[in-house]
LUMVEX-204291 format. One record per residue (C-alpha): residue in one letter; x, y, z. Coordinates in steps of 0.02 Angstrom, whole numbers, plus 50000, padded with zeros to 5 digits. Layout:
<recs>
aXYZ...
</recs>
This chain:
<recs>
x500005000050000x500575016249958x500335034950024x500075047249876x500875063249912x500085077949778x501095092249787x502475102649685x504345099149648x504815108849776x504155108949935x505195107250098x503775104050220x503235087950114x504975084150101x505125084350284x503575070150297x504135060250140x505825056550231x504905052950380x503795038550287x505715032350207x506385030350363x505105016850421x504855010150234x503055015250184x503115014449990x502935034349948x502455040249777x502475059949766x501495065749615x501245085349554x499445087449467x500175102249389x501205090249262x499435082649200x498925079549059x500785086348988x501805072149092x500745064949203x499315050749135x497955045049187x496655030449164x495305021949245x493695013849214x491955010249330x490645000749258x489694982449330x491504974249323x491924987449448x491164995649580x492445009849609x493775016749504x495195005849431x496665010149353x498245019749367x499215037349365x500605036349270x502085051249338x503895052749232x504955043549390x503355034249464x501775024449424x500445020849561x498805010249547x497315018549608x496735003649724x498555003849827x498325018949874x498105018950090x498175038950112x498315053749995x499375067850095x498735084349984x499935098650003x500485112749867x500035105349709x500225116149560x498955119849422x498875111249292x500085114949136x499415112448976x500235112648800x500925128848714x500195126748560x498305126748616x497045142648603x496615153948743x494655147548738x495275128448691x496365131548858x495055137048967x493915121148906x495445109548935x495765116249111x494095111949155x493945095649083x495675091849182x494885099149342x493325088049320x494255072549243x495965070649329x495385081149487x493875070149502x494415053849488x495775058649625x494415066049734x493405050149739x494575039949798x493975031549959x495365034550079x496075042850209x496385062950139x497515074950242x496545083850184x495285081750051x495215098649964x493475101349964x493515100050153x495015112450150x493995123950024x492475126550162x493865129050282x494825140250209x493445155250198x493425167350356x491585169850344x491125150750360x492855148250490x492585161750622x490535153050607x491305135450653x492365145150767x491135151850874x489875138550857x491325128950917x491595138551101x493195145351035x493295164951020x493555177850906x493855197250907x492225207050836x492415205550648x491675215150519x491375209650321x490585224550217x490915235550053x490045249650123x491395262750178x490205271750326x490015253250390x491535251650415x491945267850490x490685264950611x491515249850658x493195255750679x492645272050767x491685260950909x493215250150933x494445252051077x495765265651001x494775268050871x495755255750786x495565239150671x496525223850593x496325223050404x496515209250342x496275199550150x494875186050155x496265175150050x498015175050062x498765180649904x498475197749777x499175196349592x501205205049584x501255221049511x502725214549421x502065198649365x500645183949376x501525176749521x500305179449696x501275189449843x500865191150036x499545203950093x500035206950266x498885212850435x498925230950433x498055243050574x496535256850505x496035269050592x494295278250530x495205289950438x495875280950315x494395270250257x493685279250094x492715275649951x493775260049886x493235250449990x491425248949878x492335236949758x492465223949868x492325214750004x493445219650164x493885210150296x494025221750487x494325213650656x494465223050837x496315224750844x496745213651001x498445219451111x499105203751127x500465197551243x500905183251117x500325173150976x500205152550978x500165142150805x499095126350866x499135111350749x497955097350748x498605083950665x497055067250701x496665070350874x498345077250897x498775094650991x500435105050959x500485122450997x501775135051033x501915153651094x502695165850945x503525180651013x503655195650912x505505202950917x505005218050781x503575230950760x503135224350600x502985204350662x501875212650809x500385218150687x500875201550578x502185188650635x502375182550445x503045199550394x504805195650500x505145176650519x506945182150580x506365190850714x505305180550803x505455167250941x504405150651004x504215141551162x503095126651154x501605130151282x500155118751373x498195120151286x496775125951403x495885113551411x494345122251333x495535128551178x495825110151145x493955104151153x493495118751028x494735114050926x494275097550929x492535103650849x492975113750732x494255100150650x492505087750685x491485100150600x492555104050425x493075084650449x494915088550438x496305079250495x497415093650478x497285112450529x498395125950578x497735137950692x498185155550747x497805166050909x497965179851000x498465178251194x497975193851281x498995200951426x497445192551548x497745176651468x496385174051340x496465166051166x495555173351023x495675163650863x495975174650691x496445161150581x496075142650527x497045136350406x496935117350327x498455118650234x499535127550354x501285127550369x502225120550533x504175117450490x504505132950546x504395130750747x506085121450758x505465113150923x503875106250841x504665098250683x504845082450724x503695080550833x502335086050700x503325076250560x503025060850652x501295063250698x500845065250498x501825049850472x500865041350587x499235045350532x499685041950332x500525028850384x499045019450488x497155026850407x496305014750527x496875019850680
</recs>
């Protein structure tokens, strides 16, 4: 049996679990979706001769039948690349008969997904998150979601300090330079600087919370790893991800009621994988501002292995 590992060439965090499943001899075959229907193949066939898919995907260094497939470990994989020579409006019919064909078959198989990306899609929208959230006992600082400019003054305005996180709803905006998606960090608003742009779309604006600390928790099964991030830097103290270099961790204990809300809300999307941010005010209380299925972790030098080998274990064993 074999874990299928769908991400891109490069890609040190699955590197850091495919060495893991080595090491203790799980048969690994790492796959990029982005090389199909270029490099990568594909067939399989259903019908009264078979009652779920059967066939194969066929990679340049690696071939992998669909029914020895335990676990599918879905991390970065890249879009798919089709041929030079083929029209814009041809293109845009291929891409979705890839997406439907090749994306479908892979989405039905029946196994164990870390995590299957329609369960990270739902996930991975703030509106229907900070929902779960809450539903889930877990909180989060007052939030706003509008285009309408006086809206959103009025929320900012009744804030403490008159001030607000904005944040994206996603995670990327288009280069000015080039097709390639950059960063859009946290940044603080104050009522004066909200104006008529933000009619065009929607706009993300969250209390802004003085926190003592962050904490990355990651779920991995049933699994709890968390630990403090302390900003060293004023701009990793509105947004930790702006200055990696300054920061440092310390692995910390999970209130007890942190751990059973987290517990729902990875019940509730059905993950088996989630990275979660939050806040720790100076009284000690955690508000969450992010879920995110597809989360990085290798980061936090003291959880690496400790996370490595809990992914391991769960690809490695489905059942348990």
């Amino acid at each position: 049996m074999t874990v299928l590992v769908l991400t891109r060439p490069t890609d040190a965090t699955a590197d850091l679990v495919i060495a893991e499943l080595n090491e203790r001899s799980v048969s690994v075959c790492r796959l990029d979706p982005g090389d199909f229907p270029e490099s990568l193949s594909m067939a399989a066939r259903i019908g009264p001769d078979h009652m779920s898919w059967e066939g194969a995907l066929r990679g340049q260094h690696r071939d992998v039948s669909l029914n020895d497939i335990r676990s599918v470990y879905y991390r970065r994989p890249g879009a798919f690349r089709l041929h030079s020579d083929i029209t814009e409006q041809d293109a845009r019919w291929a891409q979705a008969e890839a997406q439907a064909g090749f994306g479908g078959l892979l989405y039905s198989l029946p196994c164990l997904w870390v995590n299957h990306p329609n369960r990270n899609a739902l996930a991975t929208f703030p509106p229907i998150a900070l929902a779960a959230a809450t539903r889930s006992g877990l909180s989060v600082p007052r939030t706003l979601i509008t285009n309408d400019p006086g809206k959103a003054g009025e929320f900012v305005s009744a804030l403490p300090g008159q001030v607000a996180a904005y944040k994206a709803l996603g995670t990327t905006h288009p280069s000015d330079h080039d097709d390639r998606p950059q960063a859009l960090w946290t940044t603080q608003v104050r009522p004066n600087e909200i104006n008529e742009s933000v009619r065009r779309t929607a706009h993300q604006f969250q209390e802004w919370v003085d926190k003592a600390y962050e904490v990355r928790l990651t779920a991995v099964g049933r699994r709890l790893f968390a630990a403090e991030i302390h900003a060293g830097s004023d701009a990793s103290r509105i947004d930790f991800r702006a200055d990696y270099d300054s920061l440092t961790y310390k692995p910390c204990e999970i209130p007890k009621r942190i751990a059973r809300g987290v517990h729902m809300l990875t019940f509730t999307f059905g993950l088996r994988y989630v990275a979660l941010d939050f806040l720790v005010d100076p009284q000690g209380r955690w508000y969450l501002i992010d879920v995110n299925p597809n989360g990085q972790w290798g980061f936090i030098p003291e959880l690496r292995t400790p996370i490595t080998q809990a992914l391991a274990d769960l690809l490695e064993r489905p059942n348990l």
